[in-house]
TORKOL-4160 file (C-alpha; in steps of 0.2 Angstrom, whole numbers, padded with zeros to 4 digits, m for minus):
380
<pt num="1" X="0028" Y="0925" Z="0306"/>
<pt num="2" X="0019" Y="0940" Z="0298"/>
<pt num="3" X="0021" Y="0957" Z="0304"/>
<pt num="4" X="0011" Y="0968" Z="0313"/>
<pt num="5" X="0006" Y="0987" Z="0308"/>
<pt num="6" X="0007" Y="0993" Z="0325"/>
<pt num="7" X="0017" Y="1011" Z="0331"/>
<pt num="8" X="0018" Y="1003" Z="0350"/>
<pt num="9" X="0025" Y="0985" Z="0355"/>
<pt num="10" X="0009" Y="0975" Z="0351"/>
<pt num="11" X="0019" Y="0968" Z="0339"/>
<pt num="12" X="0032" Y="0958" Z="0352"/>
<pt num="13" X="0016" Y="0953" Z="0365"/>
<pt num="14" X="0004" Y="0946" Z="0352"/>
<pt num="15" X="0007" Y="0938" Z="0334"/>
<pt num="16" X="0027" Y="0935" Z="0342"/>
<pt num="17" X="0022" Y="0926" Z="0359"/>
<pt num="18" X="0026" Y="0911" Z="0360"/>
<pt num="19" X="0010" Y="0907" Z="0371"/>
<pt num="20" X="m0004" Y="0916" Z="0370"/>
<pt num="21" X="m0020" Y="0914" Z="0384"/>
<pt num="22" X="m0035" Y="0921" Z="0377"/>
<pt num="23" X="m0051" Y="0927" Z="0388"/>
<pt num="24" X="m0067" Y="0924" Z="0381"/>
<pt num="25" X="m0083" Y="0934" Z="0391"/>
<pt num="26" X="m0101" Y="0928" Z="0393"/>
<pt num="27" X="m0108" Y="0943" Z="0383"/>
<pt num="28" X="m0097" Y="0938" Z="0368"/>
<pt num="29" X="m0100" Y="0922" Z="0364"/>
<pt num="30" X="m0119" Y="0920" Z="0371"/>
<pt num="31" X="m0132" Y="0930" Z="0363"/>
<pt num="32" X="m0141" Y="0938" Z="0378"/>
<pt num="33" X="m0159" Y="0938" Z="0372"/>
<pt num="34" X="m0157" Y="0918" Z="0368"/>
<pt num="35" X="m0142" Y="0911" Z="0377"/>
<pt num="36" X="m0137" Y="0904" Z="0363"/>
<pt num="37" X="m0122" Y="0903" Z="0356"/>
<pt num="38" X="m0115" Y="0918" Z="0341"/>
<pt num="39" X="m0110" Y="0905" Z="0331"/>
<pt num="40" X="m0103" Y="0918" Z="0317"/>
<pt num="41" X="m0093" Y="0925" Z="0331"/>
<pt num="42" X="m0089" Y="0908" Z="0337"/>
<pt num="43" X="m0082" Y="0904" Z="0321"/>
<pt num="44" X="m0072" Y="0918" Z="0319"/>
<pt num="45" X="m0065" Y="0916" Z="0333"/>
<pt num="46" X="m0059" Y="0901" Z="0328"/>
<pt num="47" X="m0051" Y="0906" Z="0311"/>
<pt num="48" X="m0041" Y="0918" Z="0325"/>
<pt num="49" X="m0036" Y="0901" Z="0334"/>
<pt num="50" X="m0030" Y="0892" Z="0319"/>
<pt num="51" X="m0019" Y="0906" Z="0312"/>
<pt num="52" X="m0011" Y="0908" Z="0328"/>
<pt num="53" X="m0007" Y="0888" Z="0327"/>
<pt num="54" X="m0002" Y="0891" Z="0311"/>
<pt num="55" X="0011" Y="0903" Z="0315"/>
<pt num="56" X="0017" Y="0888" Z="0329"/>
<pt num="57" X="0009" Y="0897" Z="0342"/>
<pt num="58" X="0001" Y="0887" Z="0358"/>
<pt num="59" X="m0016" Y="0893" Z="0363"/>
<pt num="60" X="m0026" Y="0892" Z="0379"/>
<pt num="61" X="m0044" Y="0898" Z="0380"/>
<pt num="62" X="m0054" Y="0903" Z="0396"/>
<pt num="63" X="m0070" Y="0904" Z="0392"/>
<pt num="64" X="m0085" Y="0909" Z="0400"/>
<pt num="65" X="m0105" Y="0903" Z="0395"/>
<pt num="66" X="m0108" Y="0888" Z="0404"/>
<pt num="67" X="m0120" Y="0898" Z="0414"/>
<pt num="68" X="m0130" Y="0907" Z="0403"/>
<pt num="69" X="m0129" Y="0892" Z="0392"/>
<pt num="70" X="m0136" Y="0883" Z="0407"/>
<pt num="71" X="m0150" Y="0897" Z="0410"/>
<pt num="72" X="m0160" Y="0890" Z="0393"/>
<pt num="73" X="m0157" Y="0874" Z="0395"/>
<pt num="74" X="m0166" Y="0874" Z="0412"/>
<pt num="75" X="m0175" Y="0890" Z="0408"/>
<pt num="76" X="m0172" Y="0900" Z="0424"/>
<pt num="77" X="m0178" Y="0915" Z="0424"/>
<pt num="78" X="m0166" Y="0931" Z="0420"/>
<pt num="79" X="m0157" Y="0941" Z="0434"/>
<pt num="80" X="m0150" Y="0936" Z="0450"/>
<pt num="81" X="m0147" Y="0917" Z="0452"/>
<pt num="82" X="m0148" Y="0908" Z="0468"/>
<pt num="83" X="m0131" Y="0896" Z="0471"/>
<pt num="84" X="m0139" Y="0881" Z="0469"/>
<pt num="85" X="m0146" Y="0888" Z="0451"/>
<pt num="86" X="m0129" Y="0894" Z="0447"/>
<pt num="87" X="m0122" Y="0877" Z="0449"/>
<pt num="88" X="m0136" Y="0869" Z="0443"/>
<pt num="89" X="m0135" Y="0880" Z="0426"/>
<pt num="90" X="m0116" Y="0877" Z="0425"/>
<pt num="91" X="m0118" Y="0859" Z="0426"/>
<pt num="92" X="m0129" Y="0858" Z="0411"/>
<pt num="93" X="m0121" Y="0874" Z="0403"/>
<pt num="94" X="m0103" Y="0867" Z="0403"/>
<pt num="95" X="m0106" Y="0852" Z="0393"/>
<pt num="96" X="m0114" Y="0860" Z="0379"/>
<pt num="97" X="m0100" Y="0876" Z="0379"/>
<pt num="98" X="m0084" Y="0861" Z="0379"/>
<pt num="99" X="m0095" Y="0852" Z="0364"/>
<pt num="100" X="m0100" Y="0869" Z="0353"/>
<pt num="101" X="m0077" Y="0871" Z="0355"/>
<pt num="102" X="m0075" Y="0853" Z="0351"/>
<pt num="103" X="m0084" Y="0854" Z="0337"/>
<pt num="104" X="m0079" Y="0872" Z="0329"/>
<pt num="105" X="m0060" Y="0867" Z="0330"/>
<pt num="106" X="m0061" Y="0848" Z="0324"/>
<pt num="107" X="m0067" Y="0856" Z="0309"/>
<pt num="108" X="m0050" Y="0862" Z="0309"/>
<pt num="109" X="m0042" Y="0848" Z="0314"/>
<pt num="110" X="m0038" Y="0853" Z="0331"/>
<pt num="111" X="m0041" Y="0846" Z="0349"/>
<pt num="112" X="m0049" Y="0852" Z="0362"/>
<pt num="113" X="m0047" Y="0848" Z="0381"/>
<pt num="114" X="m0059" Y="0853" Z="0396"/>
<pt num="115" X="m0050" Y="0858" Z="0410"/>
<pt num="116" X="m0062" Y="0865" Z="0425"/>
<pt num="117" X="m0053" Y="0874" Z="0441"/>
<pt num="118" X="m0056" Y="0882" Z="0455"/>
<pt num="119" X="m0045" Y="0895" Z="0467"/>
<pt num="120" X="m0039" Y="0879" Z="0475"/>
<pt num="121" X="m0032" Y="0872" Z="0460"/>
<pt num="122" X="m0021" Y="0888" Z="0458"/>
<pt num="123" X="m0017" Y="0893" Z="0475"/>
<pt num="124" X="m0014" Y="0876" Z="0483"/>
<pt num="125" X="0001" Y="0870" Z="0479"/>
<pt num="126" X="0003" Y="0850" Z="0474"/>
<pt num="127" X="m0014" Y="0855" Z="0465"/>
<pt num="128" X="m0004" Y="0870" Z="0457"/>
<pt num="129" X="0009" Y="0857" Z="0451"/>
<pt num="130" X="m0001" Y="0845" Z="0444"/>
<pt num="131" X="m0015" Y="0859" Z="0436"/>
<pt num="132" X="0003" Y="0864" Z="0426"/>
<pt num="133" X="0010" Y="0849" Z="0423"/>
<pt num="134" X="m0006" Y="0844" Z="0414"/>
<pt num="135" X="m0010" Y="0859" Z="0406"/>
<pt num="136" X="0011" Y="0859" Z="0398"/>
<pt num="137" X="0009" Y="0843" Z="0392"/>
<pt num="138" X="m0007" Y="0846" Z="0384"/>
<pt num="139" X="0001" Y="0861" Z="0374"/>
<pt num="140" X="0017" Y="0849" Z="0370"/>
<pt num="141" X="0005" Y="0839" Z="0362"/>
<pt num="142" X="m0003" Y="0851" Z="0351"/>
<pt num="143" X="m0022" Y="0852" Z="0361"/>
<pt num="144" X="m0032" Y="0867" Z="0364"/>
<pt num="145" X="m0035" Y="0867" Z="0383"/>
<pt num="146" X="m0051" Y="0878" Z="0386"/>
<pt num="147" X="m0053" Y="0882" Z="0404"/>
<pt num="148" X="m0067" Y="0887" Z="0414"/>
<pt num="149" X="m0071" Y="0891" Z="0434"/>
<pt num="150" X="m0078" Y="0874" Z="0440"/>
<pt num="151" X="m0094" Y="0884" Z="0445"/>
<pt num="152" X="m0103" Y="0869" Z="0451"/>
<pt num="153" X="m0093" Y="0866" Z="0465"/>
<pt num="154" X="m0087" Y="0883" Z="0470"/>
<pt num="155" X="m0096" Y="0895" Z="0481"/>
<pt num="156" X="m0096" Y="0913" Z="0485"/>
<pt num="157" X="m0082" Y="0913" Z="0499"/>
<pt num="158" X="m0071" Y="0900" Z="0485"/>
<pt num="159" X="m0073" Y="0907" Z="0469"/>
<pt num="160" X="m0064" Y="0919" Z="0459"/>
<pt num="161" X="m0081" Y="0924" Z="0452"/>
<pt num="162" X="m0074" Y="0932" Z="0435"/>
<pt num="163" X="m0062" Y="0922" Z="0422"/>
<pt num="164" X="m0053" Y="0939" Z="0419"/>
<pt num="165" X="m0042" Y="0936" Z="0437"/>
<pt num="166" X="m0044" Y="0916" Z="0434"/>
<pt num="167" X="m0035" Y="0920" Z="0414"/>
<pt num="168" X="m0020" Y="0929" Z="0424"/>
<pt num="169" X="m0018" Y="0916" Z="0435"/>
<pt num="170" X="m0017" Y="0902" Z="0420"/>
<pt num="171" X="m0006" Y="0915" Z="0410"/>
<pt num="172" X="0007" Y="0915" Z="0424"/>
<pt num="173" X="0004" Y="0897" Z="0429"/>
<pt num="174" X="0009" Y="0890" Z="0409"/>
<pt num="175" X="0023" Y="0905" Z="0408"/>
<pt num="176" X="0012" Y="0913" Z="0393"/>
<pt num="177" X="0017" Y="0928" Z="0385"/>
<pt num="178" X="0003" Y="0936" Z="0381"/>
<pt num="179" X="m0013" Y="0937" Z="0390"/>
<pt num="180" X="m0029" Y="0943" Z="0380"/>
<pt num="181" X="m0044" Y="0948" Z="0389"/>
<pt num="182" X="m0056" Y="0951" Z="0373"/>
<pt num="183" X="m0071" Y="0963" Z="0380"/>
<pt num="184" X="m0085" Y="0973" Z="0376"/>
<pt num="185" X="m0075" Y="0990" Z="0377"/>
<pt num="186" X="m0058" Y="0993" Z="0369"/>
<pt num="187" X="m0047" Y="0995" Z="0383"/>
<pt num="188" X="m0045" Y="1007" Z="0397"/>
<pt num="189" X="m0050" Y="1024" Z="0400"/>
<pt num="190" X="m0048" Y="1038" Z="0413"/>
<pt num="191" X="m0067" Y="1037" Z="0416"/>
<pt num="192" X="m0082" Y="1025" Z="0410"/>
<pt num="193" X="m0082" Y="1033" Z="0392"/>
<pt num="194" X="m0100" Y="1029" Z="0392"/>
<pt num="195" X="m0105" Y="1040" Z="0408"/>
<pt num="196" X="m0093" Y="1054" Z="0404"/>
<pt num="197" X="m0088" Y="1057" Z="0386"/>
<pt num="198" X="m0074" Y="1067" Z="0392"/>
<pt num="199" X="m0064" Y="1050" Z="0395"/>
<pt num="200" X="m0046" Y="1047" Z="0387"/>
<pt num="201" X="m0042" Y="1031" Z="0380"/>
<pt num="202" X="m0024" Y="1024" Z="0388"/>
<pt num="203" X="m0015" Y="1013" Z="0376"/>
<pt num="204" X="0000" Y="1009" Z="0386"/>
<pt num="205" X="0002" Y="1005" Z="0404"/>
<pt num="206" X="0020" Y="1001" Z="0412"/>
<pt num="207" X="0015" Y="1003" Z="0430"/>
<pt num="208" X="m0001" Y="1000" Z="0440"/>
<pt num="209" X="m0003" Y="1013" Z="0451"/>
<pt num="210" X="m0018" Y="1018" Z="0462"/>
<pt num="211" X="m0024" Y="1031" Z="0450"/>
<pt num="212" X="m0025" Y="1017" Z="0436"/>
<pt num="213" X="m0036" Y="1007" Z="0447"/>
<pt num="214" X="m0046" Y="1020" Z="0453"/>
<pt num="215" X="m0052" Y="1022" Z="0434"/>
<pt num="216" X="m0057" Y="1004" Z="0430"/>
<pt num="217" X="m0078" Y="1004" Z="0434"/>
<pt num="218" X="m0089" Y="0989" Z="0434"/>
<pt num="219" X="m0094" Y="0977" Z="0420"/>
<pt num="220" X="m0111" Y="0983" Z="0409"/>
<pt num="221" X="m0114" Y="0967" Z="0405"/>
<pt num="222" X="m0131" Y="0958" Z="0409"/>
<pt num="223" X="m0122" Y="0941" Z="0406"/>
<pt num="224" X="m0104" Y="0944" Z="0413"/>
<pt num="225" X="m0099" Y="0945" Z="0431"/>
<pt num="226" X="m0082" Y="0955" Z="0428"/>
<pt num="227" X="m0078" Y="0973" Z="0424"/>
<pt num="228" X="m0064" Y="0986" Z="0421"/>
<pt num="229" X="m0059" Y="0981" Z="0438"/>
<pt num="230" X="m0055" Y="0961" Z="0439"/>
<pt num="231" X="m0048" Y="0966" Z="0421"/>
<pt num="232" X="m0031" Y="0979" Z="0430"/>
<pt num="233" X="m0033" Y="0965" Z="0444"/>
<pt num="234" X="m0029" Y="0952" Z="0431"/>
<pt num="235" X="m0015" Y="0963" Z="0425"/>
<pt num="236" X="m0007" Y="0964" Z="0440"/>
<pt num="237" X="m0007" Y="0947" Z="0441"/>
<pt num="238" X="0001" Y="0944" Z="0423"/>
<pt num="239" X="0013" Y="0957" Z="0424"/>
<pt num="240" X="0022" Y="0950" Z="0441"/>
<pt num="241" X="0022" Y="0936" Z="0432"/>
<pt num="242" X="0031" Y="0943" Z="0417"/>
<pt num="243" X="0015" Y="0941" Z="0406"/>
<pt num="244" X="0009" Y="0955" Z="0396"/>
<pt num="245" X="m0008" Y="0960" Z="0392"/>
<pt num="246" X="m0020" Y="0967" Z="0382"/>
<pt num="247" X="m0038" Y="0972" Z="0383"/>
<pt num="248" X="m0045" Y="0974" Z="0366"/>
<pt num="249" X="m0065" Y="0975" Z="0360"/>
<pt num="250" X="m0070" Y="0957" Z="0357"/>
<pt num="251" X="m0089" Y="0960" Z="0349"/>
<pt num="252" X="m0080" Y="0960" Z="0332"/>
<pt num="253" X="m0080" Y="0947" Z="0320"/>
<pt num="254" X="m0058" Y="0939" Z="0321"/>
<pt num="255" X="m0056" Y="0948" Z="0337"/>
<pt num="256" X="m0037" Y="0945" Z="0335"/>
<pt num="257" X="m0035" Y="0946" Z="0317"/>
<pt num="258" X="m0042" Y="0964" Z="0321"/>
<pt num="259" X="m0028" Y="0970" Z="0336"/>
<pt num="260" X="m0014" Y="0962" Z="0322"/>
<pt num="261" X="m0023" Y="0976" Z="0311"/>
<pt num="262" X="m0022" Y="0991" Z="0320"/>
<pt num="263" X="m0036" Y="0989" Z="0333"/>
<pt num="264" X="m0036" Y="0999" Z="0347"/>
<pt num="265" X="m0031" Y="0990" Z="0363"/>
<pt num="266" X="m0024" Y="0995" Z="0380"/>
<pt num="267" X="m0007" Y="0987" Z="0380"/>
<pt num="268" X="m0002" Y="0980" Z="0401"/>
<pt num="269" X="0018" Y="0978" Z="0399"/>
<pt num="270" X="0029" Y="0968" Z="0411"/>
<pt num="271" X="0046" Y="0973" Z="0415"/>
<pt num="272" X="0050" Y="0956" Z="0413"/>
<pt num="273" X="0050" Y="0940" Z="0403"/>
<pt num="274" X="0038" Y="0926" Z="0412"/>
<pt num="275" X="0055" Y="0915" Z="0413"/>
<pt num="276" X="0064" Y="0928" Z="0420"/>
<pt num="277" X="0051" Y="0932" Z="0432"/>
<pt num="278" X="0048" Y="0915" Z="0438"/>
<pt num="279" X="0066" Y="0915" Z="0443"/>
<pt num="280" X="0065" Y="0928" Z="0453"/>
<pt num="281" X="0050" Y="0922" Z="0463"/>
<pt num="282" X="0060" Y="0906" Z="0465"/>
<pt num="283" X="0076" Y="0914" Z="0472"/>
<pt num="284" X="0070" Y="0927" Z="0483"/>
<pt num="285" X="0051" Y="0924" Z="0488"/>
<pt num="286" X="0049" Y="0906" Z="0492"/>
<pt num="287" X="0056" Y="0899" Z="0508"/>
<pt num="288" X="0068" Y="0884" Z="0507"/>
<pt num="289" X="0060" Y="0867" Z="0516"/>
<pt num="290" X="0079" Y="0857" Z="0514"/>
<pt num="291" X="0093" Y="0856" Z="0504"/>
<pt num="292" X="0102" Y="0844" Z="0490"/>
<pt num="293" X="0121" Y="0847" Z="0491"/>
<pt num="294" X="0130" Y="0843" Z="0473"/>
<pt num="295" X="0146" Y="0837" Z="0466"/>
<pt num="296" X="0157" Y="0847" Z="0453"/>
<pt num="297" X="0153" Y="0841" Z="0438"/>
<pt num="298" X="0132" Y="0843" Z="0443"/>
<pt num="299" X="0137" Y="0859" Z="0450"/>
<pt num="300" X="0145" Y="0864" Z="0433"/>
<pt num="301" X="0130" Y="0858" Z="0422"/>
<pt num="302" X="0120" Y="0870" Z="0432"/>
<pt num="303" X="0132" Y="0884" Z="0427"/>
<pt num="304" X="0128" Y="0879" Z="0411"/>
<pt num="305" X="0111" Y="0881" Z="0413"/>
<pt num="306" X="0107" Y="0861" Z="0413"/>
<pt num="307" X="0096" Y="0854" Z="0425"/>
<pt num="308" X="0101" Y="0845" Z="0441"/>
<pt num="309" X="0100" Y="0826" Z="0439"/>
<pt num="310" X="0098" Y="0812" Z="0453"/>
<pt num="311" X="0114" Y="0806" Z="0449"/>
<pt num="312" X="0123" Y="0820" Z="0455"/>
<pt num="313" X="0119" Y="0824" Z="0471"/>
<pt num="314" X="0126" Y="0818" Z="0487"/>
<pt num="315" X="0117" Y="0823" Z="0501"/>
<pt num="316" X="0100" Y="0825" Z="0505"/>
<pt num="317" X="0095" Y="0838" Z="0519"/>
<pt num="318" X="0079" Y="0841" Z="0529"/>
<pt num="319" X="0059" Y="0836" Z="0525"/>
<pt num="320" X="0051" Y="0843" Z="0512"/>
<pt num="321" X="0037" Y="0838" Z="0497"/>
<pt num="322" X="0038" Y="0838" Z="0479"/>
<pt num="323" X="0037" Y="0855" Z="0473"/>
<pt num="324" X="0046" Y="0864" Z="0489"/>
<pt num="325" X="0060" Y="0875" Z="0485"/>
<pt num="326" X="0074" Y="0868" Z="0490"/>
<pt num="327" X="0094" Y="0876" Z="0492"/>
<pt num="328" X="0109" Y="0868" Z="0480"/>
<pt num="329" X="0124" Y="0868" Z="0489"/>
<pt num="330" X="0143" Y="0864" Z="0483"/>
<pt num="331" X="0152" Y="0852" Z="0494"/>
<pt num="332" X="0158" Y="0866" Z="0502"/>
<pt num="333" X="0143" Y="0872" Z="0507"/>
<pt num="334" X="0144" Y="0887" Z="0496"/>
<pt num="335" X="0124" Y="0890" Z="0490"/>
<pt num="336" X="0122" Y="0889" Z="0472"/>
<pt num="337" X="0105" Y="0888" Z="0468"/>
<pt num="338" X="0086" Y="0890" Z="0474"/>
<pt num="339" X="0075" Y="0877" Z="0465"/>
<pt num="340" X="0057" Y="0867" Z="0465"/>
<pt num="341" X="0062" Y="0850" Z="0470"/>
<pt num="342" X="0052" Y="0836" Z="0458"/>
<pt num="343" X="0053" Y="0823" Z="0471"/>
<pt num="344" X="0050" Y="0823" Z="0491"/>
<pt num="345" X="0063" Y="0821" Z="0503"/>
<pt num="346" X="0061" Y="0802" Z="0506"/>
<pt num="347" X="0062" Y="0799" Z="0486"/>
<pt num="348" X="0075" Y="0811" Z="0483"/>
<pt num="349" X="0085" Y="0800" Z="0496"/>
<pt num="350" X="0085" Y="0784" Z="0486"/>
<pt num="351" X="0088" Y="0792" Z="0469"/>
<pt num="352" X="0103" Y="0804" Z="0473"/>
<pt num="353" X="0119" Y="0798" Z="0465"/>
<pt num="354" X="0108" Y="0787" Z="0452"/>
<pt num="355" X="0105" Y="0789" Z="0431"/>
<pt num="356" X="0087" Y="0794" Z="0429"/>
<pt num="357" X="0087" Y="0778" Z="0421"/>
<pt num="358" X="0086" Y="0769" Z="0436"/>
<pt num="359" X="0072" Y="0779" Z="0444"/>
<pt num="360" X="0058" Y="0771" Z="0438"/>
<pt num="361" X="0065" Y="0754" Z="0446"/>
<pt num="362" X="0071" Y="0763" Z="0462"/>
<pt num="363" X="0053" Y="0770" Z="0464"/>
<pt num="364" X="0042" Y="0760" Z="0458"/>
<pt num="365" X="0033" Y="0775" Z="0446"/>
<pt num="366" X="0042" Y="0783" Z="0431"/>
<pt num="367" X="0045" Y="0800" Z="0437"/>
<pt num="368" X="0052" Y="0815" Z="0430"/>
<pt num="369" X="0071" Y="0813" Z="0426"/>
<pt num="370" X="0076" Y="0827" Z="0431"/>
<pt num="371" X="0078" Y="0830" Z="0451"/>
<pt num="372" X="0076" Y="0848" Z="0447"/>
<pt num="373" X="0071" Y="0854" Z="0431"/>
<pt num="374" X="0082" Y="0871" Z="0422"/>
<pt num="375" X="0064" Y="0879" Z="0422"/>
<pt num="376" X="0061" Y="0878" Z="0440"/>
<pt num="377" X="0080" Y="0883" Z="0445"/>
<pt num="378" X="0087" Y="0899" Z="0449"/>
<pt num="379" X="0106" Y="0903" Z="0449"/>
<pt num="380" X="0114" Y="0912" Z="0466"/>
C-alpha cells in the first residue's frame, strides 16, 4: 500500500482503511447550468475508485444527482420543486445517474450495484439487518454498491434530505473505516470563510462539542440540499460508530488522489475502531429480549473469540426475533456475553444442540451457520 505525505493521521483513516464510504454532492458531479453530468470529473473519480480497489480496499459510494439529473430530463424549471416534482425528477433522474456509474467503472472492469434507502431502512431494524447483510455481501463479492436516498418514495416528515447524514449512517451500518464527504469547501472553519475572511481552517477534530457545531453554516450550493451542518451531524454519527471522517474539496480533478497528496482536509477522529465500537453498543446499549445458555466447550470457543454455534447451546430462554440482542449464559448462570441473535426464538429452539449442517434440513431455508456470529458478540 503506498504511503501518504501527510504530518497528521490521514494516513491511518484513508489510503490504510480497509473500507472506505465515499460521499458524492449534486454540485460535483452535475453541471448546474446543464444538469448534466461532469464527465471529466466523473472520470476521475473513477481512476480514484480503481486505485483504491487496487490497493484491496472495498468501496461504497453515495451519490447524489438523480434529481437534478431528473430536472432535464423533464425540464422543470429551476428553484424550488414541489414533492411530486421531486419524486418525479428522481424517478427519471436515478436511472440515468446508476447507468453513467455502470458504465464509467465497467470500463474498469468493476461492478456496480443500485442500492436505494430510506430512514426506514437504517433505523428499522429487520430492515437494518437485511440493508447490511446485502450491502456485506456485495463487498465480499468485489461490487461497487452506489447508494442513494430513495427520493421517490420519501417525503419531507421521512427523509434524511441530505446524503451527508445518510453516508454516516451506511459508514457505521458496513463497520467502514473511513468516511469521505467530498464538498465544495475544504473542510471546516471557525466561520463561513466566504462571509468573513477572518475564518481559521480546522484540520483535526477529536471532539464535537457545541462550539464546533455552532460553526458549521448552510450549504451554497444551488443543486445540494446539505451544508456545513448535516456534514458535523454526519460526523457525529461516524465517530459513535468508531468511523473516521474527512471533509475534503471534491471540485478537483482525483478528489482522493489529491487528500493522499497533501490536500487540505478536516480530519473527524474516533476514539475508537468501528469493531470495537460496535461492541460496546452491543454490550451496554441494547436491551436483552432472552437468553441462550451454553456448554463448556461453546463457552470456551467464545473466549477464544469464535462464534457461538447451534450446536452448543442448551437452553433457549424467552421471545425474541432475529436480530435482538440476546444474554449468553454458562450453565451456571454466570452471563458471558451480549450478542445479535441470527435466528428467532422458535428457530433457535429447534437448532440448539445441532451442527450447522443440519440446519438447513431442520428449517427448511439455509440460514446463516452461526447462531451468533463473532462480529455481533461482545464478551462480559
Amino acid at each position: 500500500m503506498s504511503s501518504l505525505h501527510f504530518d497528521s493521521e490521514q494516513a491511518n483513516n484513508l489510503l490504510a482503511a480497509r473500507r472506505v464510504v465515499v460521499k458524492i454532492g449534486s454540485a460535483l458531479l452535475v453541471d448546474s447550468d446543464h444538469n448534466e453530468i461532469r464527465q471529466p470529473w466523473m472520470d476521475s473519480l473513477i481512476e480514484d475508485v480503481v486505485a483504491c480497489k487496487k490497493r484491496g480496499q472495498e468501496v461504497v459510494l453515495v451519490s447524489s444527482g438523480s434529481i437534478a439529473l431528473g430536472r432535464r430530463v423533464l425540464k422543470l424549471p429551476s428553484g424550488p420543486l414541489k414533492l411530486e416534482e421531486t419524486q418525479a425528477a428522481a424517478a427519471c433522474g436515478q436511472i440515468r445517474l446508476a447507468h453513467t456509474y455502470q458504465e464509467a467503472l465497467a470500463k474498469n472492469g468493476l461492478i456496480v450495484a443500485q442500492v436505494l434507502l430510506t430512514p426506514n431502512d437504517t433505523e428499522e431494524r429487520q430492515s437494518y439487518l437485511n440493508i447490511r447483510a446485502t450491502l456485506r455481501n456485495l463487498l465480499n463479492l468485489g461490487i461497487i454498491p452506489v447508494i442513494n436516498e430513495n427520493d421517490t418514495v420519501t417525503t419531507p416528515t421521512n427523509q434524511y434530505g441530505d446524503n451527508d447524514r445518510l453516508a454516516a449512517r451506511v459508514a457505521t451500518m458496513i463497520e467502514a473505516d473511513c468516511l469521505v464527504l467530498l464538498s465544495d469547501i475544504d473542510g471546516l472553519y471557525t466561520a463561513d470563510p466566504s462571509i468573513d475572511p477572518s475564518a481559521e481552517f480546522i484540520p483535526e477534530v477529536h471532539n464535537l462539542t457545541s462550539e464546533i457545531f455552532n460553526m458549521a453554516g448552510d450549504s451554497r450550493s444551488g443543486l445540494g440540499r446539505g451544508g456545513m451542518r448535516t456534514k458535523v451531524e454526519a460526523a457525529r454519527i461516524a465517530l459513535n460508530g468508531g468511523c473516521a471522517m474527512i471533509i475534503a474539496r471534491g471540485d478537483v480533478l482525483r478528489p482522493l488522489q489529491a487528500i493522499e497528496k497533501n490536500g487540505r482536509c478536516t480530519l473527524f477522529l474516533p476514539d475508537c475502531s468501528p469493531a470495537a465500537a460496535r461492541k460496546t453498543w452491543i454490550a451496554g446499549s441494547l436491551n436483552p429480549r432472552g437468553s441462550l445458555i451454553i456448554d463448556e466447550g461453546a463457552a470456551h470457543a467464545l473466549q477464544q473469540g469464535k462464534s457461538l454455534l447451534s450446536v452448543g447451546v442448551k437452553t433457549v430462554i424467552g421471545e425474541f426475533h432475529r436480530g435482538d440482542a440476546v444474554t449468553v449464559l454458562s450453565l451456571d448462570g454466570t452471563e458471558l456475553a451480549r450478542g445479535l441473535v441470527a435466528y428467532n426464538s422458535e428457530e433457535a429452539q429447534k437448532i440448539m444442540g445441532c451442527r450447522s449442517n443440519k440446519i438447513e434440513s431442520i428449517l427448511g431455508y439455509c440460514g446463516r451457520e452461526e447462531i451468533i456470529h463473532r462480529d455481533d458478540l461482545a464478551l462480559l
